[in-house]
C-alpha positions as CSV (number, residue, x, y, z in Angstrom):
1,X,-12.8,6.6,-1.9
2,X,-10.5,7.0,1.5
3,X,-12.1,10.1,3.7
4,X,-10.0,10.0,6.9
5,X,-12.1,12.3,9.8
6,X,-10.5,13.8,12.6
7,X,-8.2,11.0,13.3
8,X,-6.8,10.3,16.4
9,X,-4.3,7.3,17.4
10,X,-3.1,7.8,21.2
11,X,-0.9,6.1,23.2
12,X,-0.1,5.9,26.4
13,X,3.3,5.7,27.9
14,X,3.0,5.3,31.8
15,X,1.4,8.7,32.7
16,X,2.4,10.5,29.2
17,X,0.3,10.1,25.8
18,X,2.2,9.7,22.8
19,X,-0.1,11.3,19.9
20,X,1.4,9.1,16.7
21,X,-1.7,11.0,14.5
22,X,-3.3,14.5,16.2
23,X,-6.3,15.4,14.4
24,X,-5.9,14.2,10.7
25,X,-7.9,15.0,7.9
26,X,-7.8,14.1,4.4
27,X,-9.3,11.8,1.3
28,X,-8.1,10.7,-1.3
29,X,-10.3,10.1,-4.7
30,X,-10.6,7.4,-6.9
31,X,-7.9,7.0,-9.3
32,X,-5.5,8.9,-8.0
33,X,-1.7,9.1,-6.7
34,X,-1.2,10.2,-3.6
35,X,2.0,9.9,-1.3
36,X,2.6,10.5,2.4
37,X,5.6,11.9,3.4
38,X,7.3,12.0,6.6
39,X,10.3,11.3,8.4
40,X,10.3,8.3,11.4
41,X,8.2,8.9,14.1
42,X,6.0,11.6,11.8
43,X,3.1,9.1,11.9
44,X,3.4,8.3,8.1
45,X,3.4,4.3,9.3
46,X,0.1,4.9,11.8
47,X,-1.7,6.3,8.7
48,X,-1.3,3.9,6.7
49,X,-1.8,1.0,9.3
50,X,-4.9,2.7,10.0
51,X,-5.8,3.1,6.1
52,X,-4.9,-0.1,5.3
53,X,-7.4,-1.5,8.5
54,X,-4.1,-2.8,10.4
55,X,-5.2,-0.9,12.9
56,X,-8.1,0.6,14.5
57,X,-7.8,4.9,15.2
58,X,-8.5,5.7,18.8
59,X,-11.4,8.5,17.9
60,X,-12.2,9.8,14.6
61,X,-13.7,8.5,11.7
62,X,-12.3,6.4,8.4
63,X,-14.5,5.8,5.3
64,X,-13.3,3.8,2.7
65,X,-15.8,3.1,0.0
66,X,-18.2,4.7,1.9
67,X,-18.4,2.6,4.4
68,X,-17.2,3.3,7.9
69,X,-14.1,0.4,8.6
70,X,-12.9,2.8,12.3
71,X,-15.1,0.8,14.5
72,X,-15.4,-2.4,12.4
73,X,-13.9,-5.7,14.9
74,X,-10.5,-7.8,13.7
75,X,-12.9,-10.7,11.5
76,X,-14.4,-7.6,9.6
77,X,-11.0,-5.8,9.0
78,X,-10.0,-8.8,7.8
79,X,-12.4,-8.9,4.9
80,X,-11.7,-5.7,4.1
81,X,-8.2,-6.1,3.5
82,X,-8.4,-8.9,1.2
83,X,-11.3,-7.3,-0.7
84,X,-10.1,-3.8,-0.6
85,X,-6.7,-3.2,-0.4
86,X,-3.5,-4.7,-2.0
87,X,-0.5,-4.2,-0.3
88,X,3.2,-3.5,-1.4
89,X,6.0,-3.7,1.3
90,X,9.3,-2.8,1.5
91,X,10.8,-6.2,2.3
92,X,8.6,-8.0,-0.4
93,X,6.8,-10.6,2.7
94,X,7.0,-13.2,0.3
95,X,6.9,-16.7,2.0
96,X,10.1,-18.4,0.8
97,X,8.5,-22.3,0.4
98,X,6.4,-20.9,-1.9
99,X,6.9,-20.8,-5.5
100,X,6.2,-17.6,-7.4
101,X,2.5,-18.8,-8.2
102,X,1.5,-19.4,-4.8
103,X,2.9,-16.2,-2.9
104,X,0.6,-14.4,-5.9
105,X,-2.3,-16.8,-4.6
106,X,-2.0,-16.4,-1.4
107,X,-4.4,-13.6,-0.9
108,X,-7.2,-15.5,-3.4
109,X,-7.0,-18.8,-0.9
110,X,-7.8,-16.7,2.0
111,X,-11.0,-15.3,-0.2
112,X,-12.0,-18.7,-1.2
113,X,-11.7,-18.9,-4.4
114,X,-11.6,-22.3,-6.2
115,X,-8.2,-23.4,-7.3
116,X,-8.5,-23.3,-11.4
117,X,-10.1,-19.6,-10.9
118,X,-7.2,-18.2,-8.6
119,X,-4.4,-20.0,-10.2
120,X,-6.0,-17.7,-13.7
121,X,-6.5,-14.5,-11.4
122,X,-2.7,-15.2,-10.0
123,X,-1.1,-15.9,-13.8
124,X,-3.1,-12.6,-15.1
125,X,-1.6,-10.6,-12.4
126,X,2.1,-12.0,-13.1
127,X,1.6,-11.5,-16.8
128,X,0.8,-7.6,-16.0
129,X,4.7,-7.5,-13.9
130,X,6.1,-9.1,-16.8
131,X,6.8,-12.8,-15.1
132,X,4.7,-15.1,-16.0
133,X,7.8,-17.5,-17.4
134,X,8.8,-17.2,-13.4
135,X,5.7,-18.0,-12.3
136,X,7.0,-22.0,-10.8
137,X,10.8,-19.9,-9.0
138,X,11.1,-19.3,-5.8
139,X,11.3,-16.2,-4.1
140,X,15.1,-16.7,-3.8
141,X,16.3,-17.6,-7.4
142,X,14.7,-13.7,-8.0
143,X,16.2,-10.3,-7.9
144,X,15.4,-7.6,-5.4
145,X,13.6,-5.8,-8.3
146,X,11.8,-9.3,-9.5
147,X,10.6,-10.1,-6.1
148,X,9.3,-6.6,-5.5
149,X,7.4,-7.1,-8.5
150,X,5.7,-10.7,-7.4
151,X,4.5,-8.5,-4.4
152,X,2.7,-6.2,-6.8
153,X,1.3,-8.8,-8.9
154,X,-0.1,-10.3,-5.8
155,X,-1.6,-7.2,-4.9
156,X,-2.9,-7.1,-8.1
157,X,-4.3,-10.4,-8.1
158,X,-7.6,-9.5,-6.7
159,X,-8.5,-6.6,-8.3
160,X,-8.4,-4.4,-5.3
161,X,-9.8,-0.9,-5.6
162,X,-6.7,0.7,-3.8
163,X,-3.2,0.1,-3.6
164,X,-1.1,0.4,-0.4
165,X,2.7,1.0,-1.3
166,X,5.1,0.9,1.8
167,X,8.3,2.0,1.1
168,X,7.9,-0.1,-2.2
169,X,11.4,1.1,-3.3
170,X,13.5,1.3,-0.1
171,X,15.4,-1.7,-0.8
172,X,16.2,-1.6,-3.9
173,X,19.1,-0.1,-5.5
174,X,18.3,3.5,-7.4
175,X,17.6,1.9,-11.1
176,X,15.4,-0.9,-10.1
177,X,13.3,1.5,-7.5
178,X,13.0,3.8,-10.5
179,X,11.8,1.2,-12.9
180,X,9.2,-0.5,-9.7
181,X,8.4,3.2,-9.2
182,X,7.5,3.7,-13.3
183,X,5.5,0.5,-13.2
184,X,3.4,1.8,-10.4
185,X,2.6,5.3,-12.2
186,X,1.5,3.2,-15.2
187,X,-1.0,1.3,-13.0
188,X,-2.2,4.3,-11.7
189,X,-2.2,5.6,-15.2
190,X,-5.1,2.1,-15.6
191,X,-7.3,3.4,-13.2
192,X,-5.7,2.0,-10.1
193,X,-5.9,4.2,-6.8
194,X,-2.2,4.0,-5.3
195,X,-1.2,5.3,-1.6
196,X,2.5,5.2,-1.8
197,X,4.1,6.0,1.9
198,X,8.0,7.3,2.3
199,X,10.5,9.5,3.5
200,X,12.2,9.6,0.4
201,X,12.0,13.2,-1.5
202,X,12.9,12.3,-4.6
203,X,10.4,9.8,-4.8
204,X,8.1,12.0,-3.4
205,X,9.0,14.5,-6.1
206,X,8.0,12.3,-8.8
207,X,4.1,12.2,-7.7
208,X,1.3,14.9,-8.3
209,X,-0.1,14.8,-5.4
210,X,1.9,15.0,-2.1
211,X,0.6,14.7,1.9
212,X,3.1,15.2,4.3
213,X,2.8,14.4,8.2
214,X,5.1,15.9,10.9
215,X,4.3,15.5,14.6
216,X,0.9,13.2,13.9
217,X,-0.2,16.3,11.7
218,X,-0.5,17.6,8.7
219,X,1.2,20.1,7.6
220,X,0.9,20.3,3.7
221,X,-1.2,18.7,1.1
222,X,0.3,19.7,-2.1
223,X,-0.9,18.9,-5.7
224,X,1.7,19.8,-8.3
225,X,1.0,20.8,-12.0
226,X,4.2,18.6,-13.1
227,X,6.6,16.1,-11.6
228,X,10.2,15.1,-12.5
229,X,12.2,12.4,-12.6
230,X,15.3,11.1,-10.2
């Protein structure tokens, strides 16, 4: 499903070349969990950027569907992230004029959907998180943990094939991350392929399948036989 090639993202700084990723290789199959690990400045963030079609690698290859997005232009990237990807960040990006409903619709306007169908998709998507009876709030009559879980359903709302988690529980306090974190497994535990990126171990510790990034490279790919809980 995600078969990253070779990948290089360079920049340049005056004379000097900063290599954020040197040379990574890795995929990732359907339906499964997989988190990337690093510290700042590893190059966890530039993976996912360039996994989620943020940004463009500067040689190397990235398939995603089969389908190779490295050399696609900004319209095309575009498409693909509303088709392809749903996206979890740590600071929820929820737009605060809008109600609960229409942050989870936001996505479904940009694909064109008709109004009656997206407002269904949107209410589906909320009744999966558990708030549907919040769908007319807005963002700030919600909890941390509440608002989090608007930004999942609004990933969710368009049925994308792969999940992009960023730090999904680094604002939260230790309860509610652990309940976002459960609520994640169990959609993986649907069929839903999840990319989850963090520094945080313990989180880390909690999922099978483990990629961790130092220096723009890889330097372990771990699957584990169990997990445990934080």
């Amino acid at each position: 499903m995600i078969e990253l090639k070779d990948i290089y993202k360079i920049y340049l700084d005056g004379d000097s070349e900063i290599h954020a990723l040197d040379g990574v290789s890795f995929q990732v199959e359907k339906g499964e969990f997989v988190a990337i690990v690093g510290s700042s400045g590893s190059g966890k963030s530039t993976c996912m950027n360039i996994i989620g079609c943020l940004d463009i690698p500067t040689s190397g290859s990235y398939y995603l569907n089969g389908t190779d997005v490295s050399t696609m232009n900004e319209k095309q990237l575009a498409t693909i992230r509303n088709r392809e990807l749903g996206f979890i960040f740590q600071q929820y990006n929820l737009i605060s004029k809008l109600n609960v409903l229409e942050n989870v619709e936001l996505p479904l306007v940009y694909r064109g959907i008709r109004h009656d169908k997206r407002k269904e998709m949107a209410m589906a998507a909320l009744e999966r998180v558990g708030l549907a009876d919040r769908h007319s709030k807005f963002p700030a009559q919600l909890s941390g943990g509440q608002q989090q879980r608007v930004s999942i359903a609004r990933a969710l709302a368009g049925e994308p094939p792969v999940i992009l988690a960023d730090e999904p529980t680094g604002a939260l306090d230790s309860k509610t991350g652990k309940e976002v974190l459960e609520f994640l497994k169990k959609l993986n535990r649907e069929g839903t392929t999840i990319v989850l990126i963090t520094h945080d171990n313990s989180i880390a510790a909690q999922i099978k399948r483990v990629v961790r990034i130092q220096d723009g490279k890889i330097i372990s790919d771990e699957v584990k036989e169990e997990t445990y809980e934080y």
